[in-house]
KOLDRENBA-545274 format. One record per residue (C-alpha): residue number from 1; x, y, z; chain. Coordinates in pm, 1 decimal, decimal comma, padded with zeros to 6 digits, m for minus. Layout:
BEGIN
pt nr->NUM X->X Y->Y Z->Z kette->A;
...
END
This chain:
BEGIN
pt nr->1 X->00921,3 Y->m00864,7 Z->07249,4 kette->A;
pt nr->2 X->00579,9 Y->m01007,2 Z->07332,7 kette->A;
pt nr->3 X->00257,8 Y->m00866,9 Z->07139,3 kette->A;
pt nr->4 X->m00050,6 Y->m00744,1 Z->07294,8 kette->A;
pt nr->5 X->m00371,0 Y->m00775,5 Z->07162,0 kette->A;
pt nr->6 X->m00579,3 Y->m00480,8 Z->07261,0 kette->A;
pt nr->7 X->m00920,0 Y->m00627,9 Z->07402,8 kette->A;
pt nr->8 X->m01130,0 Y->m00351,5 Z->07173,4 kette->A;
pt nr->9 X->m01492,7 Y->m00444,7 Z->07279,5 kette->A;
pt nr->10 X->m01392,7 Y->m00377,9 Z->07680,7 kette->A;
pt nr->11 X->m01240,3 Y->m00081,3 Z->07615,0 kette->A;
pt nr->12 X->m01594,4 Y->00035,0 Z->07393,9 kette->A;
pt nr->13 X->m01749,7 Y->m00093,5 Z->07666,9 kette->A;
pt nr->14 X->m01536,4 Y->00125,1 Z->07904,5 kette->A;
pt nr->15 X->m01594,4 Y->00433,1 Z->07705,6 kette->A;
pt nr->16 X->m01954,6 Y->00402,3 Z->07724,8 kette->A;
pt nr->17 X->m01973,0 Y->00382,4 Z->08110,3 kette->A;
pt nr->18 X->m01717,1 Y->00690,6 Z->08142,4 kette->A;
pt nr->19 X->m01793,0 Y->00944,7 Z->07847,1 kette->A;
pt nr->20 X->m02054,5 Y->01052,5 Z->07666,7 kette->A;
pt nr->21 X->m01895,8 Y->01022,4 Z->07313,2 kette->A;
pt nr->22 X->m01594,5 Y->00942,9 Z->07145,1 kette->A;
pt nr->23 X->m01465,8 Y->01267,4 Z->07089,7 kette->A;
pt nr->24 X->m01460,7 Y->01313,4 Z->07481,0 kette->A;
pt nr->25 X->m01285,9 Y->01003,6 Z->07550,3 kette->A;
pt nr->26 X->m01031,2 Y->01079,0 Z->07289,6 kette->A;
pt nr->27 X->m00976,4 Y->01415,1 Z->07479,3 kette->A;
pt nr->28 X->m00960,9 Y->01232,5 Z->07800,5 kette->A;
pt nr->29 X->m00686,7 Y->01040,8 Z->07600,4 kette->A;
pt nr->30 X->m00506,9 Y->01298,8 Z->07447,0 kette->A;
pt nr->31 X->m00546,1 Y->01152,5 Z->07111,2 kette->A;
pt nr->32 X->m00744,0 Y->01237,0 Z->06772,7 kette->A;
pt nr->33 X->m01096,4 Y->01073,0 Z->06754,7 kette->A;
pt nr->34 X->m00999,2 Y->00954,5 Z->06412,7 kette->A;
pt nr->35 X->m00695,9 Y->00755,3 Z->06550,5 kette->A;
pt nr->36 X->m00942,5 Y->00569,8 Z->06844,6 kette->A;
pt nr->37 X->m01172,1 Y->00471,8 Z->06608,7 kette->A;
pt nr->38 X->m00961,7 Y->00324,7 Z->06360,1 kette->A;
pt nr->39 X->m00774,6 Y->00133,8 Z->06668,0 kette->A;
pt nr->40 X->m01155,3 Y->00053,4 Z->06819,9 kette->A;
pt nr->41 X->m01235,5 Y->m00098,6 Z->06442,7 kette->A;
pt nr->42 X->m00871,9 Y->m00254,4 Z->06427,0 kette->A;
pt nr->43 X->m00813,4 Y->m00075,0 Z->06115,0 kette->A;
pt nr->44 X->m00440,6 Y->00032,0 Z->06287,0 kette->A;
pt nr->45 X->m00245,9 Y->m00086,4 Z->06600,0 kette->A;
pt nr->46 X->m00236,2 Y->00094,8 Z->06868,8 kette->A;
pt nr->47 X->00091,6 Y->00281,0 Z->06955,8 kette->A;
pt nr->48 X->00273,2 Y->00393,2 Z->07238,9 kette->A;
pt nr->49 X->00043,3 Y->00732,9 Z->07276,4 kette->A;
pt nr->50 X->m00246,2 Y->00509,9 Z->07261,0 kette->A;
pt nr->51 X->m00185,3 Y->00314,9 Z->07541,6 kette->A;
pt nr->52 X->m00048,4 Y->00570,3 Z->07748,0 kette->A;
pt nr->53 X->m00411,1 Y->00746,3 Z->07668,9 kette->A;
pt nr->54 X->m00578,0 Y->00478,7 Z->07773,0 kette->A;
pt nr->55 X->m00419,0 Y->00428,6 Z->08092,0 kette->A;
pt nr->56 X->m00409,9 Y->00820,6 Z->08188,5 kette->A;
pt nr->57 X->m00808,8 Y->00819,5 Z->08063,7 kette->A;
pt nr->58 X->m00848,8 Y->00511,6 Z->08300,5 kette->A;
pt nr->59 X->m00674,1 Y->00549,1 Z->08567,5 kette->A;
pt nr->60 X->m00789,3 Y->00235,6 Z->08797,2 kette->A;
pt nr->61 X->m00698,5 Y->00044,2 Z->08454,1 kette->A;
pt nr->62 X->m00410,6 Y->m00170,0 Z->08424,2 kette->A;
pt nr->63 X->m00213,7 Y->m00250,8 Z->08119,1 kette->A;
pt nr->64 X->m00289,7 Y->m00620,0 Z->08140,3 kette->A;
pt nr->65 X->m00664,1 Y->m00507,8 Z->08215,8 kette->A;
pt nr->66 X->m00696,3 Y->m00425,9 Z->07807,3 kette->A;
pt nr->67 X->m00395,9 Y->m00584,2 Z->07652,5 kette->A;
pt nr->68 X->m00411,6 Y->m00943,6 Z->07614,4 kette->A;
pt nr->69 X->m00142,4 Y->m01187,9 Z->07527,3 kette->A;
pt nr->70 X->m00243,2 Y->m01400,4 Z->07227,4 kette->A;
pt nr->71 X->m00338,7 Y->m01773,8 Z->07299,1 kette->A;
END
């Protein structure tokens, strides 16, 4: 199976556009603000309930939109 990398800065830079905080966004996502942060600081990997937050947060947002293969 092929790795992603998430692309962390466009999905910051998505957050800030949309919400008004982390905490909201993480709500939006159905995750804990803990767990975006440490993803968003690449302090852990994003999981399946990650990415299917991300994608039901941003709906017009495709997978390959903020996962990137490696070079």
């Amino acid at each position: 199976m092929s790795k992603y990398i998430l692309d962390a800065e466009m999905l910051t830079s998505l957050i800030k556009n949309q919400y008004s905080s982390l905490r909201q966004a993480s709500r939006a996502m159905d995750i804990h603000h803990s767990y975006l942060c440490k993803v968003l600081n690449k302090k852990q990997e994003p999981g399946k309930k990650f990415i299917e937050g991300v994608l039901a947060a941003f709906k017009d947002l495709k997978f390959e939109d903020i996962f990137k293969k490696p070079n």
